[in-house]
C-alpha positions in Angstrom: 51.4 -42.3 -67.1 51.4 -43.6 -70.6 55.3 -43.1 -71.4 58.8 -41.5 -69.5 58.4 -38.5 -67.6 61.8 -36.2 -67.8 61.9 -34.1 -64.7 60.9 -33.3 -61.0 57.6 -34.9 -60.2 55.6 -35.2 -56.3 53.7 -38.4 -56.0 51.5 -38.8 -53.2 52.2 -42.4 -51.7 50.7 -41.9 -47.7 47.1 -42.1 -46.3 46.9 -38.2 -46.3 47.2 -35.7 -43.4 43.7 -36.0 -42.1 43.3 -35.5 -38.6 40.8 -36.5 -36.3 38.4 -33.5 -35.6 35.6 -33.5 -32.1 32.0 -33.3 -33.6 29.8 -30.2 -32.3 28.5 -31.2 -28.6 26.6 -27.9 -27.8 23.5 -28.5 -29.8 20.1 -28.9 -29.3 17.0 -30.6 -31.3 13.9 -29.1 -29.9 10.0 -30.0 -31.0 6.9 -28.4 -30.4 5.0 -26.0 -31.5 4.8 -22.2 -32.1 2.3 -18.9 -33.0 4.1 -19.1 -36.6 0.9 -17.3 -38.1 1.3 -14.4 -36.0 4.8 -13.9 -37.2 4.4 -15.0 -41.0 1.5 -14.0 -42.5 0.5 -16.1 -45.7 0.7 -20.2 -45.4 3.9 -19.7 -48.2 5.9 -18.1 -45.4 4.5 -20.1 -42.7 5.7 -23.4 -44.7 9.5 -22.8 -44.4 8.3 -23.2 -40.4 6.5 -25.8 -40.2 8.1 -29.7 -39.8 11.5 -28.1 -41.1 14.2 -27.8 -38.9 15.5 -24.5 -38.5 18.9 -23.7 -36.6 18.4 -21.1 -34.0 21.5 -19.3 -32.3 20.5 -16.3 -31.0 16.9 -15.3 -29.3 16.8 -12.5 -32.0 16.9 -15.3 -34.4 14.2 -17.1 -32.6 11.5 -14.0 -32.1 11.5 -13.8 -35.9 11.4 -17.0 -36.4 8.6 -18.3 -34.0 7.7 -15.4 -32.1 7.0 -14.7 -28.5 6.4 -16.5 -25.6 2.1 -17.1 -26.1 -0.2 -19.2 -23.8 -0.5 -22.6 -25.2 2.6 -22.8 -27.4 5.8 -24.3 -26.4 9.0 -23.1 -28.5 8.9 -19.4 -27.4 8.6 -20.2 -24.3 11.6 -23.1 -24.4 14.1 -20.4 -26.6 13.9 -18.3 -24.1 14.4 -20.8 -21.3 17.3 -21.7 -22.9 18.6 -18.5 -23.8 18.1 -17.0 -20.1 21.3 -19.5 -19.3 23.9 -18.2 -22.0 27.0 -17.0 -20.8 29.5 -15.0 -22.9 30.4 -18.0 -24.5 26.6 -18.7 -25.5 24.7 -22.1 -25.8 25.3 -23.5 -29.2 22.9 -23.2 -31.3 19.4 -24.8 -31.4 17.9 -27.1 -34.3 13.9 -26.3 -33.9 10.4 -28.0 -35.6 7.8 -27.0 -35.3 4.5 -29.1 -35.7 1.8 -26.5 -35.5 -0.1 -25.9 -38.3 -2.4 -23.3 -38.4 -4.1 -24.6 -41.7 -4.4 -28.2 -39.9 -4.9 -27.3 -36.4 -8.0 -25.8 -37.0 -8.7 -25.7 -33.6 -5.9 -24.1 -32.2 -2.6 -26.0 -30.5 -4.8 -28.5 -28.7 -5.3 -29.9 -31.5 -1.7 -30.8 -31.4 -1.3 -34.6 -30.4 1.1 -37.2 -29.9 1.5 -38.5 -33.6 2.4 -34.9 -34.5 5.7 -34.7 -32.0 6.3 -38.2 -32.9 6.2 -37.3 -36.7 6.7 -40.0 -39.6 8.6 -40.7 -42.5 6.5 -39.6 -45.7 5.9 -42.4 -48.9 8.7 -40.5 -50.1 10.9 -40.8 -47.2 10.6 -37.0 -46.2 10.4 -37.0 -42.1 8.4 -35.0 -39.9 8.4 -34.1 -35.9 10.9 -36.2 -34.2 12.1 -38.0 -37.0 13.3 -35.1 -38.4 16.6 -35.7 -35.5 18.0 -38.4 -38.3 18.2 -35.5 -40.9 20.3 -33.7 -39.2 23.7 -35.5 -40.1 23.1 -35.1 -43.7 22.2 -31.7 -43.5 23.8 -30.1 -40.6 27.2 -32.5 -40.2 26.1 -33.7 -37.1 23.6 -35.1 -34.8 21.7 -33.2 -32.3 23.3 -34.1 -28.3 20.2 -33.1 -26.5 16.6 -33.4 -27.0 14.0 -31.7 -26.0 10.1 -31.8 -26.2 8.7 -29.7 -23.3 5.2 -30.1 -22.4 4.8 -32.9 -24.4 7.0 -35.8 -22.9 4.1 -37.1 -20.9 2.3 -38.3 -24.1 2.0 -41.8 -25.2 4.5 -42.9 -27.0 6.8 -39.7 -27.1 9.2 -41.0 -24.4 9.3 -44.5 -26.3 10.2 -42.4 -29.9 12.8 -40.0 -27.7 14.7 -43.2 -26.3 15.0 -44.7 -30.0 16.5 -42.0 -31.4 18.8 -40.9 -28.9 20.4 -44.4 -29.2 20.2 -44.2 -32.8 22.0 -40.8 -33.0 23.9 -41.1 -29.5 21.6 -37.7 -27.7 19.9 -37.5 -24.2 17.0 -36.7 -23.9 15.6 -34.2 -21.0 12.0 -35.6 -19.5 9.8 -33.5 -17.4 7.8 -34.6 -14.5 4.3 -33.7 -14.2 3.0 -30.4 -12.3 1.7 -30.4 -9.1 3.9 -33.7 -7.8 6.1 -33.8 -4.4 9.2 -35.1 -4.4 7.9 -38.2 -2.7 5.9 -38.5 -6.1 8.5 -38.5 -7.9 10.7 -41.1 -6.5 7.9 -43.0 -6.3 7.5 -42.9 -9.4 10.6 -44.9 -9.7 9.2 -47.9 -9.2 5.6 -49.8 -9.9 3.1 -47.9 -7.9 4.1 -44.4 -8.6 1.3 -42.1 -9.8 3.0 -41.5 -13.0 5.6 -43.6 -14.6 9.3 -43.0 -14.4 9.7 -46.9 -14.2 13.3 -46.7 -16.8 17.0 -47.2 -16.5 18.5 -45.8 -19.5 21.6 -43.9 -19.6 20.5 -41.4 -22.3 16.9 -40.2 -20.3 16.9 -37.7 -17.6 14.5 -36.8 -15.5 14.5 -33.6 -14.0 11.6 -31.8 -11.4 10.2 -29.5 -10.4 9.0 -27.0 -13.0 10.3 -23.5 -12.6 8.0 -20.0 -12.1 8.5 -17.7 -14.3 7.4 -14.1 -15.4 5.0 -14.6 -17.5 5.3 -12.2 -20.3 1.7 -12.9 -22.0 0.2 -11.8 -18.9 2.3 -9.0 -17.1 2.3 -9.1 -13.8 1.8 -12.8 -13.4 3.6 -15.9 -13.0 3.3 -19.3 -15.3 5.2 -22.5 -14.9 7.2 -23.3 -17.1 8.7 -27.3 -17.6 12.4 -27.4 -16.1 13.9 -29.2 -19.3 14.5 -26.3 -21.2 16.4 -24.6 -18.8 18.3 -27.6 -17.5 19.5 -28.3 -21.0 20.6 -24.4 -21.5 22.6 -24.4 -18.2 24.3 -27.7 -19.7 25.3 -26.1 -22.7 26.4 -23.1 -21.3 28.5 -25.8 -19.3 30.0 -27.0 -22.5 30.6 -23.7 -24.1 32.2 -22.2 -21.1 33.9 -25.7 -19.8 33.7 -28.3 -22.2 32.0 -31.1 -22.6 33.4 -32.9 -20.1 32.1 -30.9 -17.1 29.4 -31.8 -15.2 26.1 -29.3 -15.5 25.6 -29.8 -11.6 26.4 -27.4 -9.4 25.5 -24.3 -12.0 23.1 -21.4 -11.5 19.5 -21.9 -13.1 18.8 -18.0 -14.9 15.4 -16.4 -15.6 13.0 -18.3 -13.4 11.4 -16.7 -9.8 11.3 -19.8 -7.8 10.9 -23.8 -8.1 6.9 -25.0 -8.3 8.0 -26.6 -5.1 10.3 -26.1 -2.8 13.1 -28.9 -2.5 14.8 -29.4 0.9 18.2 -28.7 0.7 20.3 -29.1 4.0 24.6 -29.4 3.4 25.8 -32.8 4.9 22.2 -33.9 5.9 22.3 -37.0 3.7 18.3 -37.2 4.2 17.2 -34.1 2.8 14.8 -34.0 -0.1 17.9 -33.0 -2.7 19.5 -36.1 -1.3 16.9 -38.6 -2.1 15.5 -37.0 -5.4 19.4 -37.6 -6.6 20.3 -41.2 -5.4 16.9 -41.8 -7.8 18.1 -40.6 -10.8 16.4 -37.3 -10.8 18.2 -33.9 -11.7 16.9 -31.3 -9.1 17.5 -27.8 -8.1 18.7 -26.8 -4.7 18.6 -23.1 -3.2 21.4 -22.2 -1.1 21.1 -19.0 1.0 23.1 -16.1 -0.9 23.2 -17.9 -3.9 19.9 -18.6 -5.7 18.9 -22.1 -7.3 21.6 -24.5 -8.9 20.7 -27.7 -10.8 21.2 -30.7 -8.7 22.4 -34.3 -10.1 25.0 -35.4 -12.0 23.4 -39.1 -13.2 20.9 -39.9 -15.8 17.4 -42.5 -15.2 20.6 -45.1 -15.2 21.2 -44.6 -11.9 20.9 -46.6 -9.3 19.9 -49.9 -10.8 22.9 -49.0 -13.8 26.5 -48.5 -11.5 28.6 -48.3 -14.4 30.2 -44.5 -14.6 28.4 -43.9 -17.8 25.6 -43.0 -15.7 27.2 -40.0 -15.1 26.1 -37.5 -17.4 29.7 -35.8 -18.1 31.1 -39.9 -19.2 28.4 -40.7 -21.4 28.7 -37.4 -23.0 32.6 -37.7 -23.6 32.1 -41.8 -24.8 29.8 -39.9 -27.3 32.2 -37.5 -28.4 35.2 -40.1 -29.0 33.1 -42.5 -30.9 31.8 -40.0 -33.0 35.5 -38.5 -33.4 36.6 -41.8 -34.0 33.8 -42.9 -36.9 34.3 -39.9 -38.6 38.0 -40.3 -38.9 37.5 -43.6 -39.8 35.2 -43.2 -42.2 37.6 -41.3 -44.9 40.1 -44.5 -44.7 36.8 -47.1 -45.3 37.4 -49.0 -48.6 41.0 -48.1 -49.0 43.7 -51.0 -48.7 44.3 -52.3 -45.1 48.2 -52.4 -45.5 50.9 -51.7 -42.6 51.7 -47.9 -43.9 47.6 -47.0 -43.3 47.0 -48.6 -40.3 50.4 -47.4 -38.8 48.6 -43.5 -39.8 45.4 -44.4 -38.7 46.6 -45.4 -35.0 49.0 -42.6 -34.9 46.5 -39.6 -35.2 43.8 -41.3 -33.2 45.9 -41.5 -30.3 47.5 -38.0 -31.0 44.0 -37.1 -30.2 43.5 -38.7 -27.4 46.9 -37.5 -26.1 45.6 -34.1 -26.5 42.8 -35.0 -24.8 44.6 -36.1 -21.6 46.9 -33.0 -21.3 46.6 -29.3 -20.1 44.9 -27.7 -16.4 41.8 -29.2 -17.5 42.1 -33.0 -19.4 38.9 -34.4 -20.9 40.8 -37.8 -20.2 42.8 -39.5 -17.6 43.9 -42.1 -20.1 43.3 -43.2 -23.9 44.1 -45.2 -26.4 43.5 -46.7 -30.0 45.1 -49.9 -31.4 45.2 -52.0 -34.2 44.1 -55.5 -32.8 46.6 -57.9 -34.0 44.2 -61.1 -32.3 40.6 -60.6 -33.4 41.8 -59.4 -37.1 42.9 -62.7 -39.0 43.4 -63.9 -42.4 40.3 -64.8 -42.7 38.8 -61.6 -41.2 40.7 -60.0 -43.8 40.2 -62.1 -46.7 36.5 -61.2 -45.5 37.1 -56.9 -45.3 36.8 -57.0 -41.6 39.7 -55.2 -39.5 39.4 -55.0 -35.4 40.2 -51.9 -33.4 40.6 -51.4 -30.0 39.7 -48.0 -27.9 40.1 -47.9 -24.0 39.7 -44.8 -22.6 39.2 -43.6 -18.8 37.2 -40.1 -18.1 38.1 -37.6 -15.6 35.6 -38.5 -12.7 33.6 -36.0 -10.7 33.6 -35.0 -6.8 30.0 -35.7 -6.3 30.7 -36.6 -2.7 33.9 -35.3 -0.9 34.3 -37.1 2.9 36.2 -35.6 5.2 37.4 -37.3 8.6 37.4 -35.2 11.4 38.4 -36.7 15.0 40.1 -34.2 18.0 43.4 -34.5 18.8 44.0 -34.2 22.7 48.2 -33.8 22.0 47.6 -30.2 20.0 46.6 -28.7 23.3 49.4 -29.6 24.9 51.2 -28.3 21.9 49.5 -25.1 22.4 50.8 -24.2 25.6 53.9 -25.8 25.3 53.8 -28.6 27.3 55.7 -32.0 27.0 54.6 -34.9 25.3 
C-alpha cells in the first residue's frame, strides 16, 4: 500500500486452508493393441487411437473406442476382463494405448513387438507405449496404480521397462505366466532352473497363474484363454471402489471366466495343497471352493518370501503409496514459501488431521499415524541450505491371512454334562 488506508481491511497473514486430499487409487494404465481400423475408418480418426492414452470408464466407452474382443488383439479382450468384475461401485476408470497401427503393421498385430509396448520418448520428448505412464500426472493429475500389458509381459525387455516405471510413478504391475505350465512350473520358476523366469523379489511385480477360459465371443460356441492379469487387476479395483484401498483383493470372486486353464488344488487347512505352495512363492492364484465358484488367491507381491517386511502385502504397499502421494502433494503447495514456526505448526496440523481420519471409523485405513517436524536432522545449517526434515510413521491395519485355532478336548465338560462333581 503506497499511503494510509481509512477503514475495515482483511489481510491474509496464515499458510491458507489447504487440506491434504488422497490421490485416485482405482486406476489403471493398460497397453496393447486393438482392431482400431474396424471401428474408425480413415487413419485421421484412427490417430486420436493410436500411442494416445485414452481414459476408459465404462465398456460402452471402450466398444467405441477399440472395439470388440478379435483374435489376435489384446485391449478388447482385457476391457472386458476388467469390466466383468465391476460391482455397483465400478472399477475406476482405465487409461488405455494402444500401439497397433494399421498403416505400420502392415502385416497385421504380429507385427507388433517388444519396442512397440516398451515405446520411447520422441526427439521432441513426445512418449509412446509404456512411456506414455509418466504423462499421466501432467495430464490426468495422477499416476496410474496398476499396470497392465497382457499377452505381452513375456517379451524381452517389457518386465524390465514395467519395474522402472512402477518405481518411478509408485504402480504394480500384474505379470502373467505362460500357458500351458503346472503349478510345479511355476514355482519353479522361482528360482534358477525354472523353465521360464520368475527369478525377482520386487514389491511392485505380481505374478499371478493360471490363465482363465473364457467364452470366446469371436468364435461362438468356443472357449479361448484369456491371461489372468486383466481380471485379477479388475477384481482389485472393484476391491478398492467397494472397500477401499486398504483391503486386500484376496478372497474375492473372479467374474466372466468358465474355468481356470488348470485346475489348482485347493483343500481348507491342508497346508500342502497346490493353493498353499503357489502362495508361500509369491504367486496370486485362484482357488474353487464348492458352492462358491473361483476367488483370487494371495495377498503378497514377487516380494515374498525372500522380502519379510509387511510391504509385501499388497493392501500396505498400496496404502504407503497413497500417504506419500497424499503427503507430496500437500507439501508441494507450501515448497518455496518461508519455513517459519506459524507454517510448519499448519503443515503438521492437517497432515496429521489426515492421518487421524485415517485411523478412525468401523473400518480404519490405519492403526496409527503420524507427521512431525524433525527438530534433530533440520539445523541451521540445513536451513541456511533450504533443506527442512519431516518425519512420517505410520502402521497399516494387517490382514488375517492365517487364523490358528487351538483345539484340545476337555475331559471335565463331561462331567459337567451330567452333573457330576469335580
Amino acid at each position: 500500500m503506497s499511503g494510509p488506508y481509512y477503514g475495515v481491511e482483511v489481510i491474509e497473514t496464515g499458510p491458507g486452508s489447504s487440506t491434504v486430499r488422497t490421490q485416485p487409487v482405482a486406476t489403471v494404465f493398460l497397453v496393447g493393441t486393438a482392431p482400431i481400423d474396424a471401428v474408425h475408418a480413415t487413419a485421421q480418426e484412427q490417430a486420436d487411437y493410436i500411442n494416445q492414452s485414452v481414459i476408459i470408464k465404462t465398456r460402452e466407452e471402450a466398444t467405441a473406442a477399440f472395439g470388440v474382443h478379435t483374435t489376435g488383439f489384446t485391449i478388447p479382450s482385457a476391457l472386458d476382463a476388467i469390466f466383468d468384475q465391476a460391482g455397483t461401485a465400478g472399477v475406476g476408470e482405465v487409461e488405455v494405448v494402444n500401439v497397433y497401427d494399421p498403416a505400420v503393421h502392415t502385416g497385421g498385430v504380429g507385427d507388433v513387438t517388444n519396442v512397440d509396448i516398451i515405446g520411447a520418448f520422441s526427439v521432441s520428448g513426445k512418449p509412446s507405449g509404456l512411456k506414455l505412464a509418466y504423462d499421466s500426472y501432467q495430464r490426468f493429475g495422477r499416476f496410474a496404480k496398476i499396470l497392465l500389458t497382457p499377452g505381452f509381459t513375456g517379451l524381452t525387455g517389457v518386465r524390465a521397462e514395467l519395474e522402472t516405471i512402477c518405481a518411478r510413478i509408485r504402480a504394480r504391475a500384474i505379470l502373467d505366466t505362460p500357458t500351458g505350465v503346472t503349478a510345479q512350473q511355476v514355482r519353479e520358476a522361482r528360482g534358477p532352473s525354472g523353465s521360464f523366469d520368475l527369478q525377482f523379489s520386487n514389491r511392485r511385480l505380481v505374478p499371478v497363474w493360471p490363465h482363465m477360459v473364457v467364452a470366446d465371443t469371436a468364435n461362438p460356441g468356443q472357449t479361448r484363454l484369456d491371461p489372468y492379469s486383466a481380471r485379477f487387476a479388475g477384481v482389485w479395483l472393484r476391491t478398492i471402489m467397494q472397500d477401499g484401498y486398504h483391503h486386500s483383493p484376496s478372497n474375492r470372486p473372479v467374474y466372466g471366466i468358465e474355468d481356470s486353464e488348470t485346475p489348482v488344488l485347493y483343500i481348507p487347512g491342508d497346508a500342502t495343497s497346490d493353493v498353499q505352495g503357489l502362495r508361500d512363492a509369491g504367486i496370486v492364484t485362484v482357488e474353487e471352493r464348492w458352492g462358491k465358484g473361483p476367488q483370487v488367491s494371495g495377498n503378497r507381491s514377487s516380494a515374498w518370501p525372500t522380502d519379510t517386511d509387511m510391504r509385501n502385502f499388497l493392501h500396505v504397499q498400496l496404502i504407503e503409496d497413497v500417504l506419500d502421494e497424499g503427503v507430496i502433494a500437500f507439501l508441494d503447495q507450501h515448497k518455496d514459501r518461508n519455513g517459519n514456526p506459524a507454517r510448519i505448526e499448519f503443515i503438521e496440523e492437517q497432515i496429521n488431521d489426515w492421518l487421524k481420519s485415517l485411523m478412525t471409523g468401523d473400518d480404519p485405513v490405519l492403526s496409527g499415524g503420524q507427521f512431525r517436524f524433525d527438530r534433530t536432522r533440520t539445523t541451521s545449517m540445513s536451513v541456511a541450505q533450504g533443506q527442512y526434515y519431516w518425519r512420517l510413521t505410520y502402521a497399516p491395519v494387517g490382514v488375517m491371512e492365517r487364523i490358528t485355532v487351538d483345539r484340545n478336548i476337555d475331559l471335565n465338560l463331561l462331567g459337567n454334562a451330567l452333573g457330576l462333581a469335580a
